[in-house]
N, C-alpha and C positions, 0 to 999 in steps of 0.2 A: 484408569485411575491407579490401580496399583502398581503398574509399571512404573509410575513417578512417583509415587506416593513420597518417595524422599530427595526427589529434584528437586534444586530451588533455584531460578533466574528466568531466564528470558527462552522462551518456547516459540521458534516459529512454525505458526499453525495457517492450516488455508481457511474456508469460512465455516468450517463443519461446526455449526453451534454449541455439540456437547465439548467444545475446546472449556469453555466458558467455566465449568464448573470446578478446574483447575485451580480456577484463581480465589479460591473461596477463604484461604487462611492467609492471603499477600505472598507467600512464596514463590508462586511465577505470574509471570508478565508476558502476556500474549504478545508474539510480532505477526500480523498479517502480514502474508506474501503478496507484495505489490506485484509476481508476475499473473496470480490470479485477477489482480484487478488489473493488470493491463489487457487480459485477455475479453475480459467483458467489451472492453472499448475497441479493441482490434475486431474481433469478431462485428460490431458495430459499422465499425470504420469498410470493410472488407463489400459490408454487406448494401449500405446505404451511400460510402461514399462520403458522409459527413464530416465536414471540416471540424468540426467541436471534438468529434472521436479522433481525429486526427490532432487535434490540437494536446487533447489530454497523450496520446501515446507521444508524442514528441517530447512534453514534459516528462513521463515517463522514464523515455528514453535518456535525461539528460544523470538521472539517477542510475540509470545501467550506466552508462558511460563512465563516472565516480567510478562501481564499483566494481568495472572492469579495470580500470586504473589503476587499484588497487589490490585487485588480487593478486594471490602470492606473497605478501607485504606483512608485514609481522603487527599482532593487533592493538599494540601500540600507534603505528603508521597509519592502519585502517581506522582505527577511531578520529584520531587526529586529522584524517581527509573527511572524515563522514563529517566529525562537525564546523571543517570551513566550507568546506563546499556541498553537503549534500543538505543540511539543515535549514540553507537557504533555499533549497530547490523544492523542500521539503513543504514549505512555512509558504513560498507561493502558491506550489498546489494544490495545499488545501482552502488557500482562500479565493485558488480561479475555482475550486471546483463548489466551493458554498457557492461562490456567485453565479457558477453557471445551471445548476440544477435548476433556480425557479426560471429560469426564461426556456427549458423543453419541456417537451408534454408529460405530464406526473406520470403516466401509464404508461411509456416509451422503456423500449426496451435502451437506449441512451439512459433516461430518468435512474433506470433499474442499476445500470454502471454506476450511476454517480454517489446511491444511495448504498450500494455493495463496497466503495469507495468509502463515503462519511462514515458510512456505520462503525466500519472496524476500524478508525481514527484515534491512536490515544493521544489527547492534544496535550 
């Protein structure tokens, strides 16, 4: 906390909970690292085989793919790609992944991806 004490924007952090208390006066904005959550479903996908885990990393993927596109690209050009192309990729995966969580098993380590996923969601 005192290393930032006088940061103020956008902080990407992975799921380490005491992130959280950063955001206590509005001054930063957590971004969760989607590679952490692709690694839940990879790991998943590796181990069972499951097309669902496969299905989220492909989505995934489609968001590396953007911002491989665009690196190197001055952040003008990167914003400007993020919001035609990646905000929609963005906006379906969170609505395939509400809808896929109630149809696996709540205690599934799948379940656990999806809810590692929602949780750190800013809609």
């Amino acid at each position: 906390m005192a290393h930032l004490q006088r940061f103020k924007g956008v902080l990407h952090v992975d799921g380490y909970a005491g992130f959280e208390r950063l955001t206590g006066n509005g001054d930063i904005v957590l971004a969760a690292c989607r590679a952490h959550t692709r690694r839940k479903f990879y790991e998943f996908a590796e181990a069972t085989g499951s097309p669902v885990a496969a299905e989220a990393l492909r989505r995934i993927g489609e968001l590396f793919a953007v911002e491989a596109r665009v690196r190197g690209q001055s952040s003008a050009h990167r914003l400007a790609e993020r919001r035609s192309f990646s905000r929609p990729i963005v906006q379906a995966l969170h609505t395939w992944l509400q809808a896929q969580l109630p149809r696996v098993a709540g205690r599934s380590r799948l379940a656990r991806a999806f809810r590692y996923a929602l949780t750190r969601w800013e809609v």
